[in-house]
C-alpha angles and dihedrals in degrees: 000000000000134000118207106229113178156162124253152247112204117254132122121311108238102350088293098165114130081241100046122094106210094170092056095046088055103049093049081052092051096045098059088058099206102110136213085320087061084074105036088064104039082064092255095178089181116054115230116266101250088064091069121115123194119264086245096057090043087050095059109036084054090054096034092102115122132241107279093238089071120084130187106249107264111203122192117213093189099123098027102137096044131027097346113061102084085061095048093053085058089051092048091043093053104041092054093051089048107028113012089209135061146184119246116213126169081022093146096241099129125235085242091057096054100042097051091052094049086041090050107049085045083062095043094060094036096058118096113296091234081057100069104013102111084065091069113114143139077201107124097184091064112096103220117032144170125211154130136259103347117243099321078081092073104032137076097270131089109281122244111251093234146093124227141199111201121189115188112213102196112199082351084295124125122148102250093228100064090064121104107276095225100053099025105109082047097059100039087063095043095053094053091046079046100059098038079050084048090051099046090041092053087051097053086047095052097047090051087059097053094258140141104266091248093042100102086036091059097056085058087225083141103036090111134049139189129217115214118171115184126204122197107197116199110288115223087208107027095163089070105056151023135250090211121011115221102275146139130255116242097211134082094248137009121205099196119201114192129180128236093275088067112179094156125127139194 
């Protein structure tokens, strides 16, 4: 999905004036549990304080492209269980000690699959705030949960412009009917095609490190996943904020799926 990266105008990271409170301002936010899209849709033509990034970070995520001779190693899985493999392994080898990141085609997710995900969590956050509100939660032993901006939100950063729905699959395992109604068959899809993607994929990595094929499945540093679908509503002031923060993923791998709008960077 995609992600709002823009230049500034200067005014004050995070809400920081000695008259500002920031605190209180984020908890009414948080208490209304309706996320970034709430006030989208109430007309909010200024964006709240805490959303403000500083004009340094806007500056260079705006000129953080790269040059255009360089291309995110596109690696292609047709043939994997037959000639190819061996020359996929070195794809996968070299692109990791480069880059660290690549691009899957012919990766056998269908289209339908990834567009009904992507359909369905548009129609997840666009649906009425009372409707999904008792999602809502910073809780992150529940299992499916609703909420906005990740923990920027309650830090001392400036907080994401976006609105997420996370679903935590322990041991590949979530009871179907605490999914989103809305999105649920889609999900349930995704994630399948999800976990047969995670077995070839920790096949391919163990091989490019000279391992056995089930080695890395074996140490179970893949058995969960986690689900986390973000949503960028239209920003009144996009030149203010962010939609992600540079960061790091926590997880041992991590499969991205972005729509056609595209906006994200690595």
């Amino acid at each position: 999905m995609e992600e709002v990266v823009c230049m500034s105008r200067d005014r004050e990271e995070g809400g920081s004036g000695t008259d500002y409170d920031r605190a209180k301002e984020v908890k009414e936010f948080d208490e209304r549990k309706g996320g970034v899209k709430q006030l989208v849709d109430s007309g909010v033509v200024k964006i709240p304080r805490f959303f403000i990034h500083s004009p340094e970070k806007l500056q260079k995520a705006s000129t953080s492209t790269s040059p255009k001779s360089l291309h995110l190693p596109v690696i292609d899985f047709q043939g994997i269980e037959s000639g190819r493999r061996v020359e996929i392994v070195d794809q996968i080898r070299k692109a990791l000690e480069t880059w660290g990141f690549f691009q899957m085609v012919n990766h056998g997710i269908p289209i339908t699959v990834m567009n009904g995900l992507l359909q369905g969590i548009r129609r997840f956050h666009e649906q009425p705030t009372e409707a999904k509100m008792e999602l809502y939660s910073r809780d992150p032993k529940q299992k499916v949960r609703f909420y906005s901006s990740g923990l920027t939100l309650r830090s001392s950063e400036a907080a994401n412009w976006r609105d997420t729905v996370a679903c935590d699959f322990i041991d590949d395992i979530l009871d179907s009917q605490g999914l989103p109604l809305l999105c649920r068959k889609e999900m349930e899809e995704y994630i399948k095609c999800m976990i047969k993607l995670r077995e070839t994929v920790s096949e391919l990595l163990s091989e490019a490190l000279g391992l056995s094929s089930d080695c890395l499945a074996h140490t179970e540093c893949m058995k969960s996943e986690v689900l986390v679908c973000h949503y960028y509503p239209v920003c009144p002031e996009p030149d203010l904020t962010l939609g992600t923060s540079k960061h790091s993923d926590p997880s041992f791998l991590t499969i991205l799926l972005q729509d056609n709008i595209g906006g994200l960077q690595v």
